[in-house]
C-alpha positions in Angstrom: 21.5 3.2 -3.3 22.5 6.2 -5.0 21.2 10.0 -4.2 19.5 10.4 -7.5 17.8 6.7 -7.7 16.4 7.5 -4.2 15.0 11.3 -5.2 13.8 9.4 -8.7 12.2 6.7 -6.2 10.7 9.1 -4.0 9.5 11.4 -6.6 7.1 8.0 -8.1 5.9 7.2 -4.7 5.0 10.8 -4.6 3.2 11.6 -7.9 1.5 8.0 -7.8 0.0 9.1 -4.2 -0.8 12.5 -5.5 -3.0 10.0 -8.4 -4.0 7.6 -6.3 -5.8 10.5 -3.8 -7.4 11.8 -6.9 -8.9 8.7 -8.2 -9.9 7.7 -5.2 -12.0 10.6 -4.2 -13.6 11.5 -8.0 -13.9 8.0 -9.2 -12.8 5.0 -7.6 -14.5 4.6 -4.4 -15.8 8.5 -3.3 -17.8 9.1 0.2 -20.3 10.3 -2.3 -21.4 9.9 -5.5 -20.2 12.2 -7.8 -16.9 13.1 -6.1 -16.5 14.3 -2.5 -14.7 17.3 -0.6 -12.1 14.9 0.2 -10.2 15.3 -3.0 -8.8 18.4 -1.5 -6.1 16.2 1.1 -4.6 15.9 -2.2 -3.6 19.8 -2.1 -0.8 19.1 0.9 0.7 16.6 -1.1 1.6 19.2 -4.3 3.6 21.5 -1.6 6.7 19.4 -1.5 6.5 18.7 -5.5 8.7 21.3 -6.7 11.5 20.4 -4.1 11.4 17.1 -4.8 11.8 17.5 -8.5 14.7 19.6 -7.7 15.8 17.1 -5.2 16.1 19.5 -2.8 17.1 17.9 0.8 14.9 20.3 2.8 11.9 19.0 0.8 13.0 16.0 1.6 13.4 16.0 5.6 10.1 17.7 6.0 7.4 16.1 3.6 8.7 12.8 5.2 6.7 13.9 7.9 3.6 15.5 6.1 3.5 11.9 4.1 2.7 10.5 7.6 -0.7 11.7 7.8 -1.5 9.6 5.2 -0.2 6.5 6.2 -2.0 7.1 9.5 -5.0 8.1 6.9 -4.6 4.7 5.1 -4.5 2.5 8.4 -7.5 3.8 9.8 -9.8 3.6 6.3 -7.9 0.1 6.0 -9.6 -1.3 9.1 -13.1 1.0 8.5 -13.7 0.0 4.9 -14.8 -2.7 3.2 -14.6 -3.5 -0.6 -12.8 -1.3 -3.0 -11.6 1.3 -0.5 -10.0 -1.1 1.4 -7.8 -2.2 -1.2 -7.2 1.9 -1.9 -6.3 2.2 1.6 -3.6 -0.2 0.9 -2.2 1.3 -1.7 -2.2 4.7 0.1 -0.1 2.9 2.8 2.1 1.4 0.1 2.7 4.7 -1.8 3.1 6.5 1.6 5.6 4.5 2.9 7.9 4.2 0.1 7.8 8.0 -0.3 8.7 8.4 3.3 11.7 5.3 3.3 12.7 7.2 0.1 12.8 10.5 1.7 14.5 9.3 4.9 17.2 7.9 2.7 17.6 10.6 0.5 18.2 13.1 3.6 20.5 10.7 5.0 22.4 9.9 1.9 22.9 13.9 1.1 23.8 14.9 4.9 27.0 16.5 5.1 29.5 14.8 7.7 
């Protein structure tokens, strides 16, 4: 795969888990009605934004592993939750994942031999 289909890939992976975080906590399935505090793991997730638009390869290398916290995130409500959450959960995973294969790829595809 090419440099610029893997930052493009990444870059979805990353805005759809930024949405999915936010839908999740104000409307889909929050710990509380109304919204909960737990919106605000979405804030992490909008530090690596502006590299990855710019497909910088720093950005890259290091939100790979920030994006890990919410795979581990995603495993844990996956086997806590029932119902609705635990389909969220599995989205999170998804979304997670294929930001961090994308990332992974992208640094390796830009590294200078």
């Amino acid at each position: 795969m090419t440099p610029a289909l893997l930052a493009r890939a990444a870059l979805t992976s990353l805005l759809a888990l930024i949405a999915l975080c936010l839908a999740w906590e104000l409307w889909l399935a929050p710990l509380r009605p109304g919204g909960s505090w737990l919106v605000l793991k979405t804030v992490p997730l909008l530090a690596p934004l502006f590299g990855v638009l710019h497909a910088r390869r720093y950005t890259f290398q290091w939100s790979a592993m920030l994006v890990l916290g919410y795979i581990a995130e995603g495993v844990v409500r996956m086997a806590s939750e029932s119902g609705i959450s635990r389909w969220l959960a599995a989205l999170e995973i998804l979304f997670a994942f294929g930001y961090f294969l994308a990332a992974v790829c992208y640094a390796r595809a830009t590294r200078q031999t």
